[in-house]
C-alpha positions as CSV (number, residue, x, y, z in Angstrom):
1,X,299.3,-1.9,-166.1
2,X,301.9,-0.6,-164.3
3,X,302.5,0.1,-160.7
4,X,302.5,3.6,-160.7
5,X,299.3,3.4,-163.2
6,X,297.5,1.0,-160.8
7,X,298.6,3.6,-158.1
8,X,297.3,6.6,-159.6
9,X,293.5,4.7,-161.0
10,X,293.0,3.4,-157.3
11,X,294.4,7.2,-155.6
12,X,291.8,8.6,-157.8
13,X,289.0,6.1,-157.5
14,X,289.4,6.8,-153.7
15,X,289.2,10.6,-154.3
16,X,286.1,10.0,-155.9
17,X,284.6,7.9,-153.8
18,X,284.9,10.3,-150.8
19,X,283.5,13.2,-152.8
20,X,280.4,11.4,-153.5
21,X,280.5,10.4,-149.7
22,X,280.4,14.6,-148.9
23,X,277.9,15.2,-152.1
24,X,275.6,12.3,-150.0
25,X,275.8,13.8,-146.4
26,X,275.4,17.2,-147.9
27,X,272.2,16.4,-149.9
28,X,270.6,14.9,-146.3
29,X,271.7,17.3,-144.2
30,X,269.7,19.8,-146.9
31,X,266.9,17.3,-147.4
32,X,266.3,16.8,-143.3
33,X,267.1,21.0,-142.9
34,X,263.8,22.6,-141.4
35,X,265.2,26.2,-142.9
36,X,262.7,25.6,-145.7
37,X,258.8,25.5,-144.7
38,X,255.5,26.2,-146.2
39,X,254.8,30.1,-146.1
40,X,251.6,31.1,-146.5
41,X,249.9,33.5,-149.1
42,X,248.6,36.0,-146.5
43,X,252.8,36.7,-145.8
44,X,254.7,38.9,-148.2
45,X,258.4,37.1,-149.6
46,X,260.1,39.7,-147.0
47,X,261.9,38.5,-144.2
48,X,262.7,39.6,-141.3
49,X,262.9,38.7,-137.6
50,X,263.4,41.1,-134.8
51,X,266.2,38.7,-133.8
52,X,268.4,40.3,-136.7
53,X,269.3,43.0,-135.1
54,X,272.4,43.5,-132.7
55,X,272.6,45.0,-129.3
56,X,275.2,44.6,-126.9
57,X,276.2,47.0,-123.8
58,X,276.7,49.3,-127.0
59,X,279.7,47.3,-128.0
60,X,278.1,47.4,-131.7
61,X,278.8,51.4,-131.9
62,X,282.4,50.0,-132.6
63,X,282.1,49.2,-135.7
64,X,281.0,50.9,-139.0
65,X,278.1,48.9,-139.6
66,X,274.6,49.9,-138.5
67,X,273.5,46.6,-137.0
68,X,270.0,48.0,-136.4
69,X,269.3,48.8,-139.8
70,X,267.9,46.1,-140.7
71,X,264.7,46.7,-138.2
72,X,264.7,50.1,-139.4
73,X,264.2,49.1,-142.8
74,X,260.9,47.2,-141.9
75,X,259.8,50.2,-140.0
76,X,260.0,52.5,-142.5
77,X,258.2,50.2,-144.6
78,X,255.1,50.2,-142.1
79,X,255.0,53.9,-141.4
80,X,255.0,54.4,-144.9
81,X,252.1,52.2,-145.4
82,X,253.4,49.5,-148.0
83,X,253.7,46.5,-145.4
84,X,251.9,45.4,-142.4
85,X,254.0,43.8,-139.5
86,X,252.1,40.5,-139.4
87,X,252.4,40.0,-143.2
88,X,256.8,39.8,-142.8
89,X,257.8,36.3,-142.9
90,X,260.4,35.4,-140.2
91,X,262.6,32.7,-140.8
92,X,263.9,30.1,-138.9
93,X,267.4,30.1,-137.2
94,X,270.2,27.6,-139.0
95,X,271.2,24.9,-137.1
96,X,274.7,23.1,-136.8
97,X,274.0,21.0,-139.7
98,X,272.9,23.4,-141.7
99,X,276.3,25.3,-141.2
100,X,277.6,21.9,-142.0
101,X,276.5,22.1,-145.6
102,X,279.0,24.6,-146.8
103,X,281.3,24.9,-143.7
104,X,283.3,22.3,-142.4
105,X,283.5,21.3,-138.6
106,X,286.9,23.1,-137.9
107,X,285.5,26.3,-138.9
108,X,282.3,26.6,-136.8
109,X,284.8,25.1,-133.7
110,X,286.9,27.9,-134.4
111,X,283.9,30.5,-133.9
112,X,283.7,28.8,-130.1
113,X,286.7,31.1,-129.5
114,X,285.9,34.8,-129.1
115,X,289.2,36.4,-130.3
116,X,288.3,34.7,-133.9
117,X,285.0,36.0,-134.0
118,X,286.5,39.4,-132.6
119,X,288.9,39.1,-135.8
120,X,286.3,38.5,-138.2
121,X,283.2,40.9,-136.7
122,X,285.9,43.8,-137.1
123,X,285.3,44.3,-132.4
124,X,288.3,44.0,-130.5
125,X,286.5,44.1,-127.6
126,X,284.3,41.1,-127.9
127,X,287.3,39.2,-127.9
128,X,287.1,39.4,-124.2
129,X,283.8,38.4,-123.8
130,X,282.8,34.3,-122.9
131,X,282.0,32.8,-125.7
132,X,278.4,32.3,-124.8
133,X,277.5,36.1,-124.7
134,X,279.1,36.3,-128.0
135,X,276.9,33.4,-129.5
136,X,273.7,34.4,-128.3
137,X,274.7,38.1,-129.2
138,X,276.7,38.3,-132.2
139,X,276.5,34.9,-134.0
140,X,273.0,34.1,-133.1
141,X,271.8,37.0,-135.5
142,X,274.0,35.9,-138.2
143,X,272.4,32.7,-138.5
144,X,269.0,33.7,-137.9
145,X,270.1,36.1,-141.5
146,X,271.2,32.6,-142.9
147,X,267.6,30.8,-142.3
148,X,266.3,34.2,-143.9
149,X,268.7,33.9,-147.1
150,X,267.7,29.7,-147.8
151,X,264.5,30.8,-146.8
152,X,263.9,33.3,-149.6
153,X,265.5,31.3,-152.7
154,X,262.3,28.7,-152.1
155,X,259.9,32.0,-151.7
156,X,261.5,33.5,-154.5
157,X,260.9,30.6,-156.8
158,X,257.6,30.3,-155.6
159,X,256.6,33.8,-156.0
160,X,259.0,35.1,-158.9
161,X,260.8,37.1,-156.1
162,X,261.8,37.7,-152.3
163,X,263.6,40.0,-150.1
164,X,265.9,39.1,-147.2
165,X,266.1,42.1,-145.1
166,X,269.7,41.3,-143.5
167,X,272.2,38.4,-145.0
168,X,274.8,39.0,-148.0
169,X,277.8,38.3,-146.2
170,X,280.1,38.1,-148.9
171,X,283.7,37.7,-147.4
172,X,282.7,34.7,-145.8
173,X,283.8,31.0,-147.6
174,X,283.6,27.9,-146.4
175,X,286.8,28.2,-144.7
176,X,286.8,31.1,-143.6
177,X,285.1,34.7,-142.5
178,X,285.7,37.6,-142.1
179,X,284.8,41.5,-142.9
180,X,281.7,41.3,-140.7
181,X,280.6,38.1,-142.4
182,X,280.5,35.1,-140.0
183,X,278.7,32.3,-142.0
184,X,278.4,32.3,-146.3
185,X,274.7,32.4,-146.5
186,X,275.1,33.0,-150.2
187,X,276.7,29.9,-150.9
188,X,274.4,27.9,-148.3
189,X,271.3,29.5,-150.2
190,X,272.8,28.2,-153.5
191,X,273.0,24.3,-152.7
192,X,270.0,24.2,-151.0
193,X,268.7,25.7,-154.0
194,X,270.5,23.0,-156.2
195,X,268.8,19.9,-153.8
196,X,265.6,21.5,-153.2
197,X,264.3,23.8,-156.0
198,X,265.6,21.5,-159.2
199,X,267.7,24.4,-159.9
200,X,271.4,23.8,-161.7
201,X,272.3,27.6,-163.0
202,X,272.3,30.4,-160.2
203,X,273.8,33.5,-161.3
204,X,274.9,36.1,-158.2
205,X,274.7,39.7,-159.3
206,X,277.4,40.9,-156.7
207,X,277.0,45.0,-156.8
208,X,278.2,45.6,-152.8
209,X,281.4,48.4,-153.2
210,X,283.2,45.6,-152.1
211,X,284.6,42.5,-154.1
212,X,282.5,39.5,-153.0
213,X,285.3,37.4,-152.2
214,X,283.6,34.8,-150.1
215,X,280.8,32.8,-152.9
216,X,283.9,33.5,-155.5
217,X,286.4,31.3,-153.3
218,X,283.4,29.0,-152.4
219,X,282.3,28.8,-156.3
220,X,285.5,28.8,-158.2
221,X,285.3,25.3,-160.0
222,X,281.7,24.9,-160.1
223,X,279.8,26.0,-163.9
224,X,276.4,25.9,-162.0
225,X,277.4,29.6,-160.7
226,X,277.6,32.8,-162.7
227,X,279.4,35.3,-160.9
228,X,278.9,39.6,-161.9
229,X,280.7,41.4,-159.4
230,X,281.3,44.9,-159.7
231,X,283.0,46.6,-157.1
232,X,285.6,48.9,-156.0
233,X,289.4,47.3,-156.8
234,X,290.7,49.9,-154.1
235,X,289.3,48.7,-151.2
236,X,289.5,46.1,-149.0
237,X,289.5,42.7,-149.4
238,X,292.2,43.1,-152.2
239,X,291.5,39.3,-152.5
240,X,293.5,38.4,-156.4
241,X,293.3,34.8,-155.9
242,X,289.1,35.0,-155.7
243,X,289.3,37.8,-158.7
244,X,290.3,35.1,-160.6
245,X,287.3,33.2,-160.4
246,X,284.7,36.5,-161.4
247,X,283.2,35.4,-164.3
248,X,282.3,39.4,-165.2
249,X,284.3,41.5,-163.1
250,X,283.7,45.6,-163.4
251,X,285.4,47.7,-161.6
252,X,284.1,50.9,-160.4
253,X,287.4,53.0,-158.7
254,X,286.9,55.5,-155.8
255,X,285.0,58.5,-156.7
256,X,282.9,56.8,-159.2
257,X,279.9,59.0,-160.0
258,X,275.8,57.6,-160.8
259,X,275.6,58.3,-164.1
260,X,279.1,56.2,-165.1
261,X,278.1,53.7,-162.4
262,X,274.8,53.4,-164.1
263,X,275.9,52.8,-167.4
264,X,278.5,50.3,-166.2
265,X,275.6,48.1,-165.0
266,X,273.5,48.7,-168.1
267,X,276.2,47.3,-170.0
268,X,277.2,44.6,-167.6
269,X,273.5,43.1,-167.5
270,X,273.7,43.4,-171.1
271,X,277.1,41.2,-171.5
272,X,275.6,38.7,-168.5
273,X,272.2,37.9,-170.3
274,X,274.5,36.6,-173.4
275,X,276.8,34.9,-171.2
276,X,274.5,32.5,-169.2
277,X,270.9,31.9,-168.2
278,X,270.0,31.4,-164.9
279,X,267.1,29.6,-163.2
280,X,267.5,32.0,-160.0
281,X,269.6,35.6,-159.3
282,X,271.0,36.0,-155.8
283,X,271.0,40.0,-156.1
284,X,273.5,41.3,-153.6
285,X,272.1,44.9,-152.8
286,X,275.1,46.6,-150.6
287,X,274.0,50.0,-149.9
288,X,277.8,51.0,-149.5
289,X,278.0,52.4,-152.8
290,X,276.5,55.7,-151.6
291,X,277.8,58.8,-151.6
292,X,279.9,59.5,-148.3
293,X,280.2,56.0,-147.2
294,X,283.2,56.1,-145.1
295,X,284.3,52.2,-146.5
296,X,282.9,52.0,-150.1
297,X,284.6,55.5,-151.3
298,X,281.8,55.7,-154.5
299,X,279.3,58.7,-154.9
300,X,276.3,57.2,-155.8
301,X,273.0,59.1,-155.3
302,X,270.3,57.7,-152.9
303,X,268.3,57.5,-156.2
304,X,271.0,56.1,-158.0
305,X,271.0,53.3,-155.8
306,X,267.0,53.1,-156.5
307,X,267.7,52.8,-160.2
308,X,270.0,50.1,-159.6
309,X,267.8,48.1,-157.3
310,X,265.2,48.9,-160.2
311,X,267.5,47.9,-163.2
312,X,268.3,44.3,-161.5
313,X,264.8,44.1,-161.1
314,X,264.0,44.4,-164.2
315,X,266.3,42.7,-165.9
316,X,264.8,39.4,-163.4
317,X,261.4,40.1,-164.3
318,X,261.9,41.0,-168.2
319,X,263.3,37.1,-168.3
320,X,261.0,35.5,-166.1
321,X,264.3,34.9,-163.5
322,X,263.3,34.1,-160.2
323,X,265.4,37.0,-157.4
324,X,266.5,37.0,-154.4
325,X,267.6,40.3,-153.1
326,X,269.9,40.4,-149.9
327,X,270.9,43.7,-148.4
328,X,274.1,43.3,-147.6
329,X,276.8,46.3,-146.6
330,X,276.1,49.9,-145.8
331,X,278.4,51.9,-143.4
332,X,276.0,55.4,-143.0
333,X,272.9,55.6,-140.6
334,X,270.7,56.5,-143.9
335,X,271.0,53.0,-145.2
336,X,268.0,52.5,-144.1
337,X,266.4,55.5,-145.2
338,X,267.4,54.8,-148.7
339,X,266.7,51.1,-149.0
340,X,263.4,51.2,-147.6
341,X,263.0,54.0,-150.3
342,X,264.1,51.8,-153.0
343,X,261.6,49.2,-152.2
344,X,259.2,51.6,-152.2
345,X,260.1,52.6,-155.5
346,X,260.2,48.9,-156.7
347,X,256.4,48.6,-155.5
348,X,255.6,51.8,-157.4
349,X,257.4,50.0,-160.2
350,X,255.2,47.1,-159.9
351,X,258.4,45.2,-159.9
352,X,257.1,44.0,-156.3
353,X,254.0,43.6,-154.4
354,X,254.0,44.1,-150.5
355,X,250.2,43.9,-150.4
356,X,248.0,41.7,-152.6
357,X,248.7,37.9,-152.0
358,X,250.5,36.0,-153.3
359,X,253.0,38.6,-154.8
360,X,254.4,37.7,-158.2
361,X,257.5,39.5,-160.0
């Protein structure tokens, strides 16, 4: 054997000996994680915690984003009379070493410096602010959304489905966030789902306007993940290196009306059920498809969005596929208006149950 030979075998015997080191400390950080605990049947697989929502001196108005929706969703839910409050399952808060799964160190240090999270929350202004404020204010909720994302993979496959009433931040990778997205709770729901749930094929229905650019970066080797994204090319994050790891990529231009958007996803669930077979859907439900949302630029119907929610849905249930549904982006105070509507519409469906216990999908 030569040098050079000898060279490159022990090179890439090292390689792979640190890669089962990281595979090891990211199975026991998962294994000793308290984001997964024992829910019981009298709770509904929603989740929510008041915690979620974000209010600061008002500083929040300054961005597109309705950071209260998510509280607004739960209340319309109650008034309506298809969930009681003490039946809403609220999750724990991720820890450090939960981040650590998917994250490295660098990245969660860089978040100890407000101008960064300033840059990635889309708020100048909290750039300014000691860092302290901004982690008890702005990055606290985020990862109280993260506990609620894990959380609801276990509930799903538990109770065929769940809903995480915040979380989808899909521009955030390992490496790095951005577009409002601080941690990647999609891709931190997926190993913990690997470790935990004997689960090896995930596939992530991606239907936010924009391009989910964060699980594609984070995913891009790895044949355990199934990636349908269909969103609108024209908008941001313009990111070409992640578009070439979509394994079903639609694109829906600006001005896209329901009934083409509709049969797009028809056909798209359609191509994806001969492609791959999943053990669990991560369903990411951005609302910013509607009609007059000032970022997503599409015209789709507050009942289109219904029948969407209700096609995915279906498609879960019709192959026995346990879902979680995260909700993602939505730029117009009816957001919440029109998701809580769509869940309603699910429980009419019978595609969900917000009232017997345990649910099952």
């Amino acid at each position: 054997m030569s040098s050079t030979t000898a060279g490159s075998f022990s090179s890439t015997s090292t390689a792979a000996a640190k890669n089962d080191e990281a595979e090891t400390l990211r199975r026991n950080r998962i294994l000793s994680s308290k984001l997964y605990f024992d829910v019981p049947p009298s709770k509904v697989p929603l989740i929510y915690s008041p915690s979620y929502d974000i209010a600061f001196l008002g500083i929040e108005k300054l961005h597109p984003f309705d950071s209260s929706k998510w509280g607004r969703i739960c209340q319309f839910l109650i008034v309506a009379g298809l969930l009681e409050k003490k039946r809403i399952v609220e999750p724990l808060e991720s820890t450090k070493d939960d981040l650590l799964v998917v994250h490295p160190e660098s990245y969660l240090n860089s978040l100890k410096s407000s101008s960064n999270v300033a840059i990635i929350v889309e708020v100048p202004p909290v750039a300014v602010l000691p860092n302290c404020v901004v982690q008890q204010k702005v990055l606290s909720p985020f990862r109280k959304q993260v506990g609620g994302t894990i959380l609801a993979a276990k509930l799903a496959k538990e109770r065929g489905w769940a809903i995480n009433v915040g979380g989808g931040f899909h521009h955030c990778s390992a490496a790095k966030g951005g577009g409002f997205c601080a941690y990647a709770d999609i891709s931190l729901c997926i190993h913990f789902a690997f470790a935990r749930l004997n689960i090896s094929r995930v596939m992530i229905i991606d239907l936010d306007a924009h391009q989910g650019n964060g699980h594609e970066l984070d995913f891009s080797s790895d044949r355990r993940v199934y990636i349908l994204d269909m969103y609108n090319p024209h908008i941001y994050p313009f990111d070409y290196e992640a578009r070439r790891y979509i394994d079903q990529k639609i694109e829906v231009p600006t001005g896209t009306l329901t009934s083409d958007y509709l049969s797009k996803l028809d056909e798209a669930l359609e191509v994806a059920s001969r492609n791959f077979s999943p053990e669990l859907i991560v369903y990411n439900a951005g609302t910013d498809i509607l009609d007059g949302d000032p970022l997503g630029r599409l015209k789709i119907s507050p009942e289109g969005i219904a029948t969407r929610d209700e096609k995915v849905f279906s498609f879960a249930r019709e192959r026995s596929i346990p879902l979680v549904m995260l909700t993602s982006g939505g730029y117009m105070k009816s957001s919440a208006r029109v998701i809580a509507d769509s869940i309603i519409n699910l429980s009419k469906k019978s595609l969900i149950d917000l009232q017997s216990s345990p649910g099952k999908i």
